[in-house]
ROSE-4610 file (N, C-alpha, C; in Angstrom, 1 decimal, always signed):
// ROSE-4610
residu = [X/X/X/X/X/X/X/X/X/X/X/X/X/X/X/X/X/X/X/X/X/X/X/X/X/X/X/X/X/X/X/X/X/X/X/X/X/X/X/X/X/X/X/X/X/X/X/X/X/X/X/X/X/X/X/X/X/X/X/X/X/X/X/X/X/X/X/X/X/X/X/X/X/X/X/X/X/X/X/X/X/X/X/X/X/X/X/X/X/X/X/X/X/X/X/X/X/X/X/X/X/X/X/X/X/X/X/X/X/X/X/X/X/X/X/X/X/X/X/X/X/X/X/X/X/X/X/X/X/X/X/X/X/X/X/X/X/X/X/X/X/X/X/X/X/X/X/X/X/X/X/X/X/X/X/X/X/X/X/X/X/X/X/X/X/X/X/X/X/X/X/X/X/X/X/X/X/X/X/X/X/X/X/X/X/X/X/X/X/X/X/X/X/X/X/X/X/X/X/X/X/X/X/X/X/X/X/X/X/X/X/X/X/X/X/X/X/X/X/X/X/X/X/X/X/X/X/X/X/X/X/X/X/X/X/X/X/X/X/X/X/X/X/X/X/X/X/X/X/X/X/X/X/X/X/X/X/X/X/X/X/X/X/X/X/X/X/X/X/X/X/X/X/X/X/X/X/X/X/X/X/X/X/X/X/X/X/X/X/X/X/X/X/X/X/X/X/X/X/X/X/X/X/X/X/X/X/X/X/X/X/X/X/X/X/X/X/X/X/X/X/X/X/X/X/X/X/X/X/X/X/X/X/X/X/X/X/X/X/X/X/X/X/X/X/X/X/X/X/X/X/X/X/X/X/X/X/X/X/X/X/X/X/X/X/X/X/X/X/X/X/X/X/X/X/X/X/X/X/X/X/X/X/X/X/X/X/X/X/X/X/X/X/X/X/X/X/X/X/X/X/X/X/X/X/X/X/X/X/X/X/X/X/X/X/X/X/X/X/X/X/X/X/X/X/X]
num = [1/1/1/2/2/2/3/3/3/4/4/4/5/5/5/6/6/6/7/7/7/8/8/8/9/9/9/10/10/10/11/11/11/12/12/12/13/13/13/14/14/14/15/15/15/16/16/16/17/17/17/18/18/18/19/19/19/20/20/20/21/21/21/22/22/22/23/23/23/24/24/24/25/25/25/26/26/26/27/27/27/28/28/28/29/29/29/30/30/30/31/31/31/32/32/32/33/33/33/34/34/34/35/35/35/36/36/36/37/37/37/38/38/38/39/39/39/40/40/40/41/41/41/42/42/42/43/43/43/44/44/44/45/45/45/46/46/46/47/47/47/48/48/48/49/49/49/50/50/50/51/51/51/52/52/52/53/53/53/54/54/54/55/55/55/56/56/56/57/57/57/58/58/58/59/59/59/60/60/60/61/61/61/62/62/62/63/63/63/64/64/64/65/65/65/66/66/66/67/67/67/68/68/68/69/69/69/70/70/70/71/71/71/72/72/72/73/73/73/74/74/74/75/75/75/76/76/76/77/77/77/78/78/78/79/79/79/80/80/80/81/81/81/82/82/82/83/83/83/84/84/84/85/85/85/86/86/86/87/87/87/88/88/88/89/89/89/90/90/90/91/91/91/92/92/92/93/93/93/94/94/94/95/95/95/96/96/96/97/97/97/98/98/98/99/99/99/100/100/100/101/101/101/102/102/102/103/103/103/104/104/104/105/105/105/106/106/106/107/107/107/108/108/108/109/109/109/110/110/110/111/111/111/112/112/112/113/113/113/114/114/114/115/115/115/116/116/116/117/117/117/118/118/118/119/119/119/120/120/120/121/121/121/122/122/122/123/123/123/124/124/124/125/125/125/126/126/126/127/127/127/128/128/128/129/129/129/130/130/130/131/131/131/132/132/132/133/133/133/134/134/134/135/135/135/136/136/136/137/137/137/138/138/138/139/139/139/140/140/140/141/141/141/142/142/142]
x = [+9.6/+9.8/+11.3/+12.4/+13.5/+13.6/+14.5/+14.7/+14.9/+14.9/+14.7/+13.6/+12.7/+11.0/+10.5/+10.8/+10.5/+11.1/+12.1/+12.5/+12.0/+11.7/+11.1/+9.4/+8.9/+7.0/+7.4/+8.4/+8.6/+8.5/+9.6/+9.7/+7.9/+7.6/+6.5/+5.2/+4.8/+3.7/+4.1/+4.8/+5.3/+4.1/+4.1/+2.9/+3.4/+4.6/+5.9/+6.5/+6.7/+7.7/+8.9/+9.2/+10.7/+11.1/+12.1/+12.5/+14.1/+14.0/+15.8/+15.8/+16.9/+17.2/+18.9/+19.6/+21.2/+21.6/+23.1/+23.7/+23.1/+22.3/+21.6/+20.7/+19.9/+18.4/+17.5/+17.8/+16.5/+16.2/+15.0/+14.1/+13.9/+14.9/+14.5/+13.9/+13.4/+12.0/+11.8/+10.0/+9.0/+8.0/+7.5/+7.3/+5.3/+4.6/+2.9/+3.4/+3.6/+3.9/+4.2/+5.2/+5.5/+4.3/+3.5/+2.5/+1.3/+1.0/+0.1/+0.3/+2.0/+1.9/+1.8/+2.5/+2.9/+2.4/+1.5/+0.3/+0.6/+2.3/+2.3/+2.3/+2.3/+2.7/+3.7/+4.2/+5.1/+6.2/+4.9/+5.4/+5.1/+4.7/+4.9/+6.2/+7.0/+7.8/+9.0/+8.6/+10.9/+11.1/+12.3/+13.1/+13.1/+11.9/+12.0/+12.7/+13.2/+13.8/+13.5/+14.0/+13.3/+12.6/+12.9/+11.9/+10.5/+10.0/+8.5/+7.7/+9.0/+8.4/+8.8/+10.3/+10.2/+9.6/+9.6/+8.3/+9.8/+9.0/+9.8/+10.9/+10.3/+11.2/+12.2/+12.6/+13.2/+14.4/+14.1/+14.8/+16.4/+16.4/+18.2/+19.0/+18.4/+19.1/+18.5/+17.6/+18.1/+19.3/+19.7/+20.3/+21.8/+21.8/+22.9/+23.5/+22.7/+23.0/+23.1/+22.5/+22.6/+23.8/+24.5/+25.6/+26.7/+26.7/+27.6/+27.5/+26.6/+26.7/+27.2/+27.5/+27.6/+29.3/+29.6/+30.8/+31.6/+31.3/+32.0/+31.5/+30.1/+29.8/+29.5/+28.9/+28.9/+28.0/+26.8/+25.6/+25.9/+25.5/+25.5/+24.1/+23.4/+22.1/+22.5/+23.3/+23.6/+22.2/+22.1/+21.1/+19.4/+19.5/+18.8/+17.8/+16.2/+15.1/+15.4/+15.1/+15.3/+13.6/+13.4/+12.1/+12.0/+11.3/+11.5/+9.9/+9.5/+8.3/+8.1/+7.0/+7.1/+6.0/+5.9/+4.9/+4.0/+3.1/+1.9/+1.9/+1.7/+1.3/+0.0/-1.1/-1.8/-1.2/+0.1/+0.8/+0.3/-0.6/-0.7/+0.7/+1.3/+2.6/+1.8/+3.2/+2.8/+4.0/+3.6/+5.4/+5.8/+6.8/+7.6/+8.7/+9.0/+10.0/+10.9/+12.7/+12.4/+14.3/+14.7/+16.2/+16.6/+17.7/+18.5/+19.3/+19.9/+20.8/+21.7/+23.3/+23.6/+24.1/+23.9/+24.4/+25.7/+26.6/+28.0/+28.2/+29.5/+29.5/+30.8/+31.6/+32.7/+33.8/+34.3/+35.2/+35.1/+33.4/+32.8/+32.7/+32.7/+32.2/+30.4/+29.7/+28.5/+27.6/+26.7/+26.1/+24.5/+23.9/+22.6/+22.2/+21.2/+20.3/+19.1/+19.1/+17.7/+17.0/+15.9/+15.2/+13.6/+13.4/+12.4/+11.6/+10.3/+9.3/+8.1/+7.9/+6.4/+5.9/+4.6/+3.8/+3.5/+4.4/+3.7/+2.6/+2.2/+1.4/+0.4/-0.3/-1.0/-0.3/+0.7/+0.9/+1.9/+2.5/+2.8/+1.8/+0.5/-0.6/-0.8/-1.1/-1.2/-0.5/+1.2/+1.8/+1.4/+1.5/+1.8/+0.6/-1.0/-2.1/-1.7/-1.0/-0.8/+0.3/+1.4/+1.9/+1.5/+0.1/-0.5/-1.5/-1.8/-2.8/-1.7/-0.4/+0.4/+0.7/+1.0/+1.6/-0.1/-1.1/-2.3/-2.3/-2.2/-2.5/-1.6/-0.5/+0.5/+0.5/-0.2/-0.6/-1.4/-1.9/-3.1/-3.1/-1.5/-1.4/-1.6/-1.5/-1.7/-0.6]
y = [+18.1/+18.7/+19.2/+18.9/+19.5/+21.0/+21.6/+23.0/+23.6/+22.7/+22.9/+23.5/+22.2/+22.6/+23.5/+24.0/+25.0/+26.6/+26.7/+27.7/+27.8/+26.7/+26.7/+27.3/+26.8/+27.4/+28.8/+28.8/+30.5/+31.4/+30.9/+32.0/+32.1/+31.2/+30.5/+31.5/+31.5/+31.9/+33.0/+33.7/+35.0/+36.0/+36.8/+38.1/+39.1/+39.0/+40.1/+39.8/+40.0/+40.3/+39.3/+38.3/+38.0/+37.7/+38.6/+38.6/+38.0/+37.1/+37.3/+37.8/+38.2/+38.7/+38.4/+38.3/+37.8/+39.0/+39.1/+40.4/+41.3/+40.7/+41.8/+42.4/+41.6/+42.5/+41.3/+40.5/+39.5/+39.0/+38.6/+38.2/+36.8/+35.6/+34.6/+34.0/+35.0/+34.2/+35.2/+34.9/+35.9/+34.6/+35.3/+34.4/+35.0/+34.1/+34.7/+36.5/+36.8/+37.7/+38.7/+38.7/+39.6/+39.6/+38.8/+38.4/+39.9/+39.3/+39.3/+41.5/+41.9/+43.2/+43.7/+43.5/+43.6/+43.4/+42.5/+42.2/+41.1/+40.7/+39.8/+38.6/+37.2/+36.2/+35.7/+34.3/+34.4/+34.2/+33.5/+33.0/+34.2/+35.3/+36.6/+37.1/+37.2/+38.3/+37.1/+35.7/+35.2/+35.5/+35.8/+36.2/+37.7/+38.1/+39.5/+40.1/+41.7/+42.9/+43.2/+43.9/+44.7/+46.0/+46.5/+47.7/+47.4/+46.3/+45.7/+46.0/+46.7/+47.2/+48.6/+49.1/+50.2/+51.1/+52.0/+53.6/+54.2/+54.4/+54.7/+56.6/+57.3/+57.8/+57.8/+56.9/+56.2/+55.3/+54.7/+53.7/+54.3/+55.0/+55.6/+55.7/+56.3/+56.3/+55.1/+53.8/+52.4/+51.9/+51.8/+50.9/+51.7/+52.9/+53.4/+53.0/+52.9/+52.2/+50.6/+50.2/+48.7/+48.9/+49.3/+48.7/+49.2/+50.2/+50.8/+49.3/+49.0/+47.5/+46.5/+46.2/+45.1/+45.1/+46.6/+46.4/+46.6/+47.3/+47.5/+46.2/+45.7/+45.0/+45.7/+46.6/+47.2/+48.2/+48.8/+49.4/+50.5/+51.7/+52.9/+52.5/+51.2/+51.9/+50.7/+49.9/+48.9/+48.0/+47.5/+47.2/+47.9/+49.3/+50.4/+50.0/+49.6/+49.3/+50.6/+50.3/+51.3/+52.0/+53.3/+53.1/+54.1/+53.2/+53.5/+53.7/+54.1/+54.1/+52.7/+51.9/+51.0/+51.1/+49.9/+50.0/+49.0/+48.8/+47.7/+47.3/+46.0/+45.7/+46.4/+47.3/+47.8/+49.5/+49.6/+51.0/+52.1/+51.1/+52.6/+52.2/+53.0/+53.2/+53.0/+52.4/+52.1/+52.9/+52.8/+53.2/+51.7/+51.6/+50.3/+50.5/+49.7/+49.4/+48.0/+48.1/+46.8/+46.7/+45.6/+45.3/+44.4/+44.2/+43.7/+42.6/+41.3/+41.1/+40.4/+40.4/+40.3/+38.7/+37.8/+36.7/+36.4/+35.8/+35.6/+34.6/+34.3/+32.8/+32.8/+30.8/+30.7/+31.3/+32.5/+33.4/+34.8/+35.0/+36.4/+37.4/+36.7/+37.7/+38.0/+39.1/+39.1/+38.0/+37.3/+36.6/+37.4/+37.7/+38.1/+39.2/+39.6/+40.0/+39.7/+39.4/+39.1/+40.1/+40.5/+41.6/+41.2/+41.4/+41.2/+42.5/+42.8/+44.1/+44.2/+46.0/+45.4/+47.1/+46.8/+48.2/+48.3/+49.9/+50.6/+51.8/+51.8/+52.7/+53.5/+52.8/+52.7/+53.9/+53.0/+54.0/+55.5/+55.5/+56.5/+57.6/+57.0/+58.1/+58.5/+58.1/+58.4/+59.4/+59.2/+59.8/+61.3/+61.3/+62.6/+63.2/+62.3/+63.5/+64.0/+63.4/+64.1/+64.9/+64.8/+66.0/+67.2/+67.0/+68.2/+68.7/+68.1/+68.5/+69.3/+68.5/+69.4/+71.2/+70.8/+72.1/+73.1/+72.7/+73.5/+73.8/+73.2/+73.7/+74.5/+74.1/+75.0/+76.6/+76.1/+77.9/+78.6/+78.2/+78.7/+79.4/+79.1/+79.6/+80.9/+81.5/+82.9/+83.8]
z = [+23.2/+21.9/+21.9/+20.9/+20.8/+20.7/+21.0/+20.7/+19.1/+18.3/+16.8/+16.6/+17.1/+16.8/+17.2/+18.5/+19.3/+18.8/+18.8/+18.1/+16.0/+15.9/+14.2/+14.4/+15.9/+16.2/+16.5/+17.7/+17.6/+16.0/+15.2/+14.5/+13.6/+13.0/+12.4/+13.3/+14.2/+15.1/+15.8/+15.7/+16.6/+15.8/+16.4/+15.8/+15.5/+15.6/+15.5/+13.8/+13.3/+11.8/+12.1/+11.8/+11.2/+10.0/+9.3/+8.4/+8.3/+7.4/+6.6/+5.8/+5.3/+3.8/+3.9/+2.6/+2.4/+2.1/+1.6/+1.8/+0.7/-0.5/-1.3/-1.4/-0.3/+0.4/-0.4/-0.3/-1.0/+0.2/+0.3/+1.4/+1.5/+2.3/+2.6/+3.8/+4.3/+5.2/+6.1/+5.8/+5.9/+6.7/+8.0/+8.9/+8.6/+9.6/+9.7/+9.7/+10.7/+11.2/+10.7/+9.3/+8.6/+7.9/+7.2/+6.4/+7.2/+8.6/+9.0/+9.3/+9.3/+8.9/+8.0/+6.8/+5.5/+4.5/+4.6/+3.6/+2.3/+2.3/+1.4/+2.1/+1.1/+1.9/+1.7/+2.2/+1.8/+0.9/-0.1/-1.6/-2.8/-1.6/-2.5/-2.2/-1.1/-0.5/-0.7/-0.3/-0.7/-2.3/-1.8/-3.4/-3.7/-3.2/-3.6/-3.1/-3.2/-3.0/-1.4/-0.8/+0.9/+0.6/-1.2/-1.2/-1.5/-1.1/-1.3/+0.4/+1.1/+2.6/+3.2/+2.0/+2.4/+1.4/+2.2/+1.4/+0.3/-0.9/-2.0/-1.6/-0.8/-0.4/+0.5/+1.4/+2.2/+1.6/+0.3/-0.4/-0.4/-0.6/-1.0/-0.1/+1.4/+2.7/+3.0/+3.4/+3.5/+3.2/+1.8/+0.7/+1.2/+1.6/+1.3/+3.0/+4.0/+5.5/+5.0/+4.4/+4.0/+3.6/+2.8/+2.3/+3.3/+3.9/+5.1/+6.2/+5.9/+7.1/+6.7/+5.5/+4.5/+4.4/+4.0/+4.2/+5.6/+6.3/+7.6/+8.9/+8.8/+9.8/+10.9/+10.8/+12.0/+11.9/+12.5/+12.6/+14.0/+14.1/+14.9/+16.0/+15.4/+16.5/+18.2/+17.5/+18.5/+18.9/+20.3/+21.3/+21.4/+20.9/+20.4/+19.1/+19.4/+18.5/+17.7/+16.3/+15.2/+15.1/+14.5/+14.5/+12.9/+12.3/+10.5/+10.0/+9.1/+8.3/+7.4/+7.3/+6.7/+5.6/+4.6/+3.5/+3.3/+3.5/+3.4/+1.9/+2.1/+0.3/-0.3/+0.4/-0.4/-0.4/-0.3/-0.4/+0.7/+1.9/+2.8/+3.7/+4.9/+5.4/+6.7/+7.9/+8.6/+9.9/+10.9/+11.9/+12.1/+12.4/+12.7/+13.8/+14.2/+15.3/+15.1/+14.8/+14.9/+15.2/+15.8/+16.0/+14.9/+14.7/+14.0/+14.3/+13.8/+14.4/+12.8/+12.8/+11.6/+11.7/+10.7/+10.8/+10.1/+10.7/+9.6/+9.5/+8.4/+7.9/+8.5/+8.4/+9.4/+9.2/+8.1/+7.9/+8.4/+9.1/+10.0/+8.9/+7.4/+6.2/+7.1/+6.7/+7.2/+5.8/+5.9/+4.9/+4.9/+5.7/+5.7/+7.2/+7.4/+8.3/+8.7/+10.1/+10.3/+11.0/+10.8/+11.9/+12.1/+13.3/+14.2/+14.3/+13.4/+13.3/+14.1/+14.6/+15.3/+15.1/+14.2/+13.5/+15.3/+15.4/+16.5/+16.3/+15.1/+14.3/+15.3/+16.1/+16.7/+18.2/+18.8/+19.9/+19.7/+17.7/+17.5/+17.5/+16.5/+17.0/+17.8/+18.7/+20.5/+20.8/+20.8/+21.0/+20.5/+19.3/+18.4/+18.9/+19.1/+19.8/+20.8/+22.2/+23.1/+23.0/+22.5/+22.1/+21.6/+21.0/+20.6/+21.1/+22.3/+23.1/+24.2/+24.7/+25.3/+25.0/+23.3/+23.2/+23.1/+22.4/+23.1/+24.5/+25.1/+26.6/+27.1/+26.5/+26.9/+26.5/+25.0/+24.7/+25.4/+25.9/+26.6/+28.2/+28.5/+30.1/+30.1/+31.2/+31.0/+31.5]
């Protein structure tokens, strides 16, 4: 199998989220994966907006880091997984985790972003109980 194909099954079958979107936040490709968190498919999500995944209070600080990247090229979190709130297509929220990477055309203008998502929803809860089982116990010393 060529490495076309192979990286075309990867993106295609990952269980993980990959998204594109171009420099205006339109979404040109939406793998199982994003489907399989996100709830749309994918002849619901290309073309559309990225506020079809972020939570409506979030939208303003997104858009306003989106454009700080758009024009400068350049992002504060680096190497460093981002960790954001995300939106289901039946509007419940989810946690998310996810890196970035920017794609340029042959003049290094940026043309799009791609990011790679994975609902940690699950081990945020975790988290936050045992944190709250810490700080109980902790009240409790004598």
């Amino acid at each position: 199998m060529n490495q076309d194909k192979i990286a075309e099954r990867i993106v295609a079958d990952t269980l993980d989220a990959i998204i594109y979107c171009d420099r205006s936040g339109t979404i040109e490709l939406w793998n199982a994966g994003a489907e399989r968190i996100f709830g749309w498919t994918p002849a619901e999500a290309v073309g559309q907006n990225l506020d079809i995944i972020i939570p409506e209070k979030h939208r303003d600080v997104h858009w306003k880091g989106w454009e700080r990247v758009m024009e400068t090229g350049e992002t504060k979190y680096g190497a460093d997984p981002l960790a954001v709130p995300g939106l289901h297509k039946d509007g419940s929220t989810m946690s998310l985790e996810f890196s970035i990477m920017m794609l340029h055309d042959d003049a290094g203008r940026i043309e799009g972003i791609a990011a790679i998502l994975r609902d940690v929803s699950k081990r945020w809860k975790r988290e936050k109980e045992l944190r709250a089982r810490v700080r109980e116990l902790e009240s409790q010393k004598p």
